[in-house]
C-alpha positions in Angstrom: 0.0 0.0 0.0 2.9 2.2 0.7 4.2 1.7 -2.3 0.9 2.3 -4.5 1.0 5.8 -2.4 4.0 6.5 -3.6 3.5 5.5 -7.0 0.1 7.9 -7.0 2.2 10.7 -5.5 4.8 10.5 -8.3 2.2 10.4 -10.7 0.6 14.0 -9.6 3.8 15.3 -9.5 3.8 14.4 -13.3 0.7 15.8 -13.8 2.0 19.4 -12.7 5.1 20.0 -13.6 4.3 18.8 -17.5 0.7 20.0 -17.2 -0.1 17.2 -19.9 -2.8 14.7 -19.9 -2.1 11.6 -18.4 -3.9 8.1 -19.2 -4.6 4.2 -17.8 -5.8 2.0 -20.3 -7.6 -1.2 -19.8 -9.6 -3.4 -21.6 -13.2 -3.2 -20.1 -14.9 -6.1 -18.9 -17.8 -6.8 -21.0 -20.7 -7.0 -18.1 -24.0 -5.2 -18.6 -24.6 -2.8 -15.3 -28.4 -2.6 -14.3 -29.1 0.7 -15.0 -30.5 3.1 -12.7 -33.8 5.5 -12.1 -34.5 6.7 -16.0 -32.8 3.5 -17.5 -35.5 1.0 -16.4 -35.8 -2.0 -19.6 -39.9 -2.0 -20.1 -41.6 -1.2 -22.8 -42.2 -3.7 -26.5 -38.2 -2.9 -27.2 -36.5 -4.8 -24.8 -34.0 -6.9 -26.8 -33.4 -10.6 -25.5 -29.9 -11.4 -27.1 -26.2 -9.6 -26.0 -24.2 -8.4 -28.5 -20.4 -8.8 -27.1 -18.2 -5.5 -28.4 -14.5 -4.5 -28.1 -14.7 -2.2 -25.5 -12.1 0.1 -23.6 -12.1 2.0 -20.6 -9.5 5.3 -19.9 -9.3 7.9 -17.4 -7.8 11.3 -18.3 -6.6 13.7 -15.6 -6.4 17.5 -15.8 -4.1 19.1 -13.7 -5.7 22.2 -11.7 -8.4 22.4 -13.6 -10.3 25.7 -13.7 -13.6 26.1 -13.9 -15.9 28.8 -15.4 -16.8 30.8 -11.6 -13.1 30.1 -10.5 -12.6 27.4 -8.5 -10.0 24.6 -8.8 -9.9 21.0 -8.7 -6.1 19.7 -8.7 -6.9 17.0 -10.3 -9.8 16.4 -12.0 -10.2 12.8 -13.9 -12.5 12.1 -16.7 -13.4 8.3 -17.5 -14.3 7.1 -20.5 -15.2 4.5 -22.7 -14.4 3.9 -26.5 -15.6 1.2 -29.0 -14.3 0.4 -32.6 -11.5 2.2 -34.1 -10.5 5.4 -35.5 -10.3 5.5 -39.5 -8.2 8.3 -41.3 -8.5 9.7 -44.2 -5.8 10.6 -47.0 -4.1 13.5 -44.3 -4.2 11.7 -41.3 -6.6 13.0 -39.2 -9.3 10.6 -37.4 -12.8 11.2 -39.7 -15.0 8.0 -38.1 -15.5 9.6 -34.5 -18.6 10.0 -33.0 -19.0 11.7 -29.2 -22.3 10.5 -27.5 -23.4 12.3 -24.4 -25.7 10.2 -21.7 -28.6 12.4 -19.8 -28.3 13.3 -16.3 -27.4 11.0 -13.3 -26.4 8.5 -15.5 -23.3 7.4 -17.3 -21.2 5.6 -20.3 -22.6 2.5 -18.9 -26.0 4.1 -19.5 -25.4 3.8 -23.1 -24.5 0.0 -23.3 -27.3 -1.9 -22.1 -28.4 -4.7 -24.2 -30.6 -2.9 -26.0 -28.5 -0.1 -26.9 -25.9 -2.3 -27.6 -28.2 -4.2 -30.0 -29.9 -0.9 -31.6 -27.1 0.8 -32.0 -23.5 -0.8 -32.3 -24.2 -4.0 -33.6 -22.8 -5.2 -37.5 -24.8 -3.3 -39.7 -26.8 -1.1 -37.1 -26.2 2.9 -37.0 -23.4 3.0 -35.1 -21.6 -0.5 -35.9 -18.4 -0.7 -34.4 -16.7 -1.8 -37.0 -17.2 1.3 -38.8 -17.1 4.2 -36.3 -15.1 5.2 -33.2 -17.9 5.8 -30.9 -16.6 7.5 -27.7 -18.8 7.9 -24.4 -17.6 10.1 -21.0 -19.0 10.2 -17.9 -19.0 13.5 -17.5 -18.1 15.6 -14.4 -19.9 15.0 -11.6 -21.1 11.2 -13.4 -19.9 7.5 -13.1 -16.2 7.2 -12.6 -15.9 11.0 -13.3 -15.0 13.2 -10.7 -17.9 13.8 -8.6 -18.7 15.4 -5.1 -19.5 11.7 -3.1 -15.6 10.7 -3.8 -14.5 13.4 -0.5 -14.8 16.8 -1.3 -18.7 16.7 -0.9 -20.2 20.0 -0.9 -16.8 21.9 -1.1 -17.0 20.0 -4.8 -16.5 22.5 -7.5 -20.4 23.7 -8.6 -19.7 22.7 -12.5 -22.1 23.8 -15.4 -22.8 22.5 -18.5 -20.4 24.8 -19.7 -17.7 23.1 -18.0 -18.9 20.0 -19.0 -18.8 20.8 -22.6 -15.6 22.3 -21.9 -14.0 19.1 -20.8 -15.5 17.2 -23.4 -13.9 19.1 -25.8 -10.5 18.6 -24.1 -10.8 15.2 -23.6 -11.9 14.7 -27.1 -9.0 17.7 -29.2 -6.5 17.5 -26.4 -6.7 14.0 -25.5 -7.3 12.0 -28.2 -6.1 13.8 -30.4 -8.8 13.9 -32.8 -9.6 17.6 -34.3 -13.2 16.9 -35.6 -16.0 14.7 -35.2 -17.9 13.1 -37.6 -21.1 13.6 -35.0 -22.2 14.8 -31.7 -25.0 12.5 -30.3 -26.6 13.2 -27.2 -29.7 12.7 -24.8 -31.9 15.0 -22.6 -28.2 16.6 -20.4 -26.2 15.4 -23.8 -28.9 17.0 -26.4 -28.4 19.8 -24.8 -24.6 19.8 -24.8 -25.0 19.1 -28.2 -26.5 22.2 -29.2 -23.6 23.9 -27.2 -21.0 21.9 -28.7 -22.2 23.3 -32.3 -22.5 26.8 -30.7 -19.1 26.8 -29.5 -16.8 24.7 -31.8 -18.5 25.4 -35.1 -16.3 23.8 -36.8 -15.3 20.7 -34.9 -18.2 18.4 -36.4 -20.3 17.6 -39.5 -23.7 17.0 -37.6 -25.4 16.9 -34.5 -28.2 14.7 -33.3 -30.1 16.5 -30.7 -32.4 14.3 -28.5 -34.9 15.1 -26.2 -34.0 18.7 -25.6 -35.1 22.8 -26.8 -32.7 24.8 -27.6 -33.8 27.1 -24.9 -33.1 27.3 -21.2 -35.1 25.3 -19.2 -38.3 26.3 -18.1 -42.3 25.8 -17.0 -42.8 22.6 -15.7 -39.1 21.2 -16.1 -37.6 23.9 -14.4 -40.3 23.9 -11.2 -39.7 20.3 -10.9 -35.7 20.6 -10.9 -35.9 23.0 -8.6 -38.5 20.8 -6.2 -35.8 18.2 -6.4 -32.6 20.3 -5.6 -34.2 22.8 -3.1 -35.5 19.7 -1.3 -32.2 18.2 -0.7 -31.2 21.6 0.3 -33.6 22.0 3.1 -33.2 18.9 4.6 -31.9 18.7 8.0 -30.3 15.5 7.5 -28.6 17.2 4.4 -26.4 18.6 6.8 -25.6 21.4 4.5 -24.0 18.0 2.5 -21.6 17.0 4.6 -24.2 14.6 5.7 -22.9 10.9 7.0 -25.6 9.0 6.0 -27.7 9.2 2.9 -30.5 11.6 3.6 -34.5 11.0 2.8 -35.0 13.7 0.6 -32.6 11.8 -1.9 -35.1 9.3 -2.5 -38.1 11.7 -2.4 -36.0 13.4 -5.4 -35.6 9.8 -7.0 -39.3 9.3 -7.0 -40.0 12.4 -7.9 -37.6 12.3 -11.1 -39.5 8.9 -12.3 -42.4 10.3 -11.8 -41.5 13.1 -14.0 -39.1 11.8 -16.8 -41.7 8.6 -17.3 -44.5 8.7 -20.4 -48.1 9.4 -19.1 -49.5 6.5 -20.4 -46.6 4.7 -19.9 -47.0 5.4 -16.0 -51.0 5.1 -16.6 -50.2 1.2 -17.7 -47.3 0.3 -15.1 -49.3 1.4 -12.1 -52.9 0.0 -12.6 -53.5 0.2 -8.3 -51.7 1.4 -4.8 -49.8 -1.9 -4.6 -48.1 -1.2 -7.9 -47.5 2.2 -6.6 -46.1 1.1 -3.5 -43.7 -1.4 -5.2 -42.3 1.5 -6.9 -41.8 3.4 -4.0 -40.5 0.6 -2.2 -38.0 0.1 -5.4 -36.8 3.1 -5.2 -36.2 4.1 -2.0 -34.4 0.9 -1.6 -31.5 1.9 -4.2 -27.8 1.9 -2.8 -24.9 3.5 -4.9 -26.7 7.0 -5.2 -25.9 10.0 -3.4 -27.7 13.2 -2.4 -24.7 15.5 -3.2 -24.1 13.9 -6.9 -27.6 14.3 -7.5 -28.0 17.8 -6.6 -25.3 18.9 -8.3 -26.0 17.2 -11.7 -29.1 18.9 -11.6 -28.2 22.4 -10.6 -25.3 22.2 -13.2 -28.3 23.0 -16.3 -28.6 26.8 -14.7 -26.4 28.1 -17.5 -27.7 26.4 -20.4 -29.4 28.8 -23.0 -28.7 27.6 -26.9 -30.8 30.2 -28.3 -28.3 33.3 -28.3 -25.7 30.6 -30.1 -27.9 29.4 -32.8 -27.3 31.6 -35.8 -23.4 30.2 -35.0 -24.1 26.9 -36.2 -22.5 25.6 -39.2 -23.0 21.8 -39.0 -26.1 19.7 -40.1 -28.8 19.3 -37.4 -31.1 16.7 -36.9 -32.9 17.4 -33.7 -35.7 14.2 -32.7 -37.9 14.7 -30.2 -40.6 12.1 -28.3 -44.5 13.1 -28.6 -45.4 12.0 -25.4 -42.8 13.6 -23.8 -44.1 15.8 -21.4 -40.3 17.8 -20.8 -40.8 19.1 -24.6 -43.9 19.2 -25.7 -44.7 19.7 -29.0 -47.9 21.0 -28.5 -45.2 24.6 -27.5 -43.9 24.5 -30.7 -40.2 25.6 -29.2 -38.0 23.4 -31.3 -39.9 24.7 -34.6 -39.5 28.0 -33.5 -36.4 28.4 -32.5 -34.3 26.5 -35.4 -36.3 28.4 -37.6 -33.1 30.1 -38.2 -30.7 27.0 -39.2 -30.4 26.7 -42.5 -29.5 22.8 -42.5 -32.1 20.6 -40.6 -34.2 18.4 -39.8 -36.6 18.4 -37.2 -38.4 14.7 -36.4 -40.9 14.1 -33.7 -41.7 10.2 -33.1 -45.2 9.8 -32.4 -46.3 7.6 -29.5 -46.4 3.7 -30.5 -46.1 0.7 -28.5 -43.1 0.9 -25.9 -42.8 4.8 -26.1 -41.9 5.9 -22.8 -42.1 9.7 -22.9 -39.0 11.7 -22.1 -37.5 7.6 -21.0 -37.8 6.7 -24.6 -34.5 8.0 -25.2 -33.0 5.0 -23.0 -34.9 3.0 -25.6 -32.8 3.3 -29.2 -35.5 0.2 -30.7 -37.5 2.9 -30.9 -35.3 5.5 -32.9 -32.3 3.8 -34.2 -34.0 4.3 -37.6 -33.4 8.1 -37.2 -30.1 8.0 -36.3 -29.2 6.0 -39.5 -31.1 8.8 -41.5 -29.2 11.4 -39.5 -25.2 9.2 -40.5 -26.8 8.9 -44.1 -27.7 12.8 -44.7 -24.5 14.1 -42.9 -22.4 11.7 -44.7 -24.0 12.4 -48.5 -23.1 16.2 -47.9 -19.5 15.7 -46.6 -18.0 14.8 -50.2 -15.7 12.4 -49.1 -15.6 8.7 -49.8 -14.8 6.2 -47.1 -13.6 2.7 -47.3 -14.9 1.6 -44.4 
């Protein structure tokens, strides 16, 4: 143990004097993790078989990181995963890479559930392996990211989204090495970073796949609810102004409260037919071990900055923003999406009506029901690009 101290301390050391990125490497163990609150498998798209990838797991490390209000974290690690390989083209540079963001208070692992893994990576599905270099974080404050549970607590840095696109882009340019992406897919927290990602780094991409997301900053009923969930940790004696010992109760009141919210009407209408369904629920939930109250409140206060609308007219790359019907985050009764990309000159706007296994805003942990539209969104962003592959 001493000597794995020692070996840690030398590493730091490293970290500041050459104030470079610094990675570990290992070949992931290919295990399906049962997902948590907003990655429940119902629904007439559950997919029955595995689909076995070539995975790999890294962890990058920023030395004194700086975040956008000023504070520091020494050293702040970013884990992620990659699948496939990078392809280049006649000058070198990596042209197969595709970023995909998870939502909030999940992670990579999020993203490789059976189903997804089925839907979306498998030979000769939209994101097969074997063709593209798909790479998935767990962003700040996710996973195996750093996060406020791993000691700091509430003296954790209080990141944004902005910093969390920010990190992506260094782990992605800096770190990899690659100096544009083919795509930008993300969900709900990673839709919305992918509308900042085109706002920001204009240039750095040929499309981006919104999903479940406005443009806009977050308002009416999403925002009342967020904050009903964060000011309810907040108020909680047993929060201990976070630096609480034990898990307090308004985490699982906030847990219930986010299923309740990020489920389908109809969805919840056919799962909880009577008080004993409800109270099975309930029980489920509040029974859940490897969350924490600090994690949570943070990964939801971290949306205040977010506003894409300002940014909009910036966007050079293809859009192709999709968006669930019976999602009752973004309805599209409001018209916001419509309205607000009016301005984009290359688009595509898709809402998926309600069908059998639509989950509302939870569809998006269901790719069965979409994966069509992502191959639509590779196909038009591809046709435009000019260049041939040999995949």
């Amino acid at each position: 143990m001493v000597l794995a101290a020692r070996r840690m301390e030398i590493a730091r050391t490293a970290h500041r004097l050459i104030g470079r990125w610094i990675f570990t490497t290992a070949m992931a163990a290919l295990t399906v993790i049962q997902p948590a609150w907003g990655q429940v498998g119902r629904g007439a798209s559950q997919v029955t078989h595995a689909v076995q990838l070539e995975q790999m797991q890294r962890e990058a490390i920023f030395a004194n990181y700086k975040f956008e209000d000023g504070e520091i974290l020494p050293d702040l690690r970013i884990h992620f995963i990659t699948l496939g390989h990078p392809h280049k083209d006649a000058q070198g540079n990596v042209d197969n890479a595709i970023l995909l963001l998870h939502w909030t208070n999940a992670s990579s692992q999020a993203l490789l559930t059976p189903e997804y893994r089925a839907a979306l990576f498998a030979p000769g599905a939209p994101l097969d392996t074997s063709r593209y270099l798909v790479i998935i974080p767990d962003d700040i404050g996710h996973g195996q990211s750093s996060k406020p549970s791993d000691a700091l607590k509430a003296a954790f840095p209080h990141y944004t989204y902005g910093d969390m696109v920010n990190l992506q882009h260094k782990l992605v340019m800096e770190s990899l090495g690659i100096r544009h992406l083919h795509a930008v897919i993300g969900m709900s927290m990673g839709c919305m970073n992918a509308w900042q990602w085109a706002e920001d780094f204009p240039d750095a991409m040929d499309g981006i796949m919104p999903i479940a997301c406005f443009t806009g900053p977050i308002t009416g009923r999403n925002l009342l609810w967020r904050r009903m969930l964060i000011d309810g940790i907040r108020i909680d004696p047993a929060w201990e102004n976070g630096n609480y010992e034990k898990q307090p109760p308004s985490l699982f009141r906030g847990l219930l409260l986010a299923r309740m919210m990020i489920d389908g009407v109809p969805a919840l209408q056919q799962e909880i037919p009577n008080a004993e369904a409800a109270e099975a629920i309930i029980h489920g939930v509040t029974q859940q071990r490897g969350v924490d109250a600090n994690n949570l409140l943070y990964a939801f206060d971290s949306s205040r900055d977010f506003d894409g609308e300002p940014g909009l007219t910036r966007i050079k790359a293809k859009v192709f923003a999709l968006n669930f019907a019976d999602d009752e985050f973004y309805r599209d009764s409001l018209q916001s999406l419509q309205r607000d990309t009016a301005v984009l000159p290359k688009k595509q706007i898709v809402i998926r009506p309600v069908s059998e296994g639509s989950v509302g805003h939870l569809s998006m942990a269901h790719p069965a029901l979409w994966h069509d539209q992502v191959s639509t969104f590779l196909d038009w962003i591809t046709s435009g690009i000019g260049v041939q592959r040999n995949w």
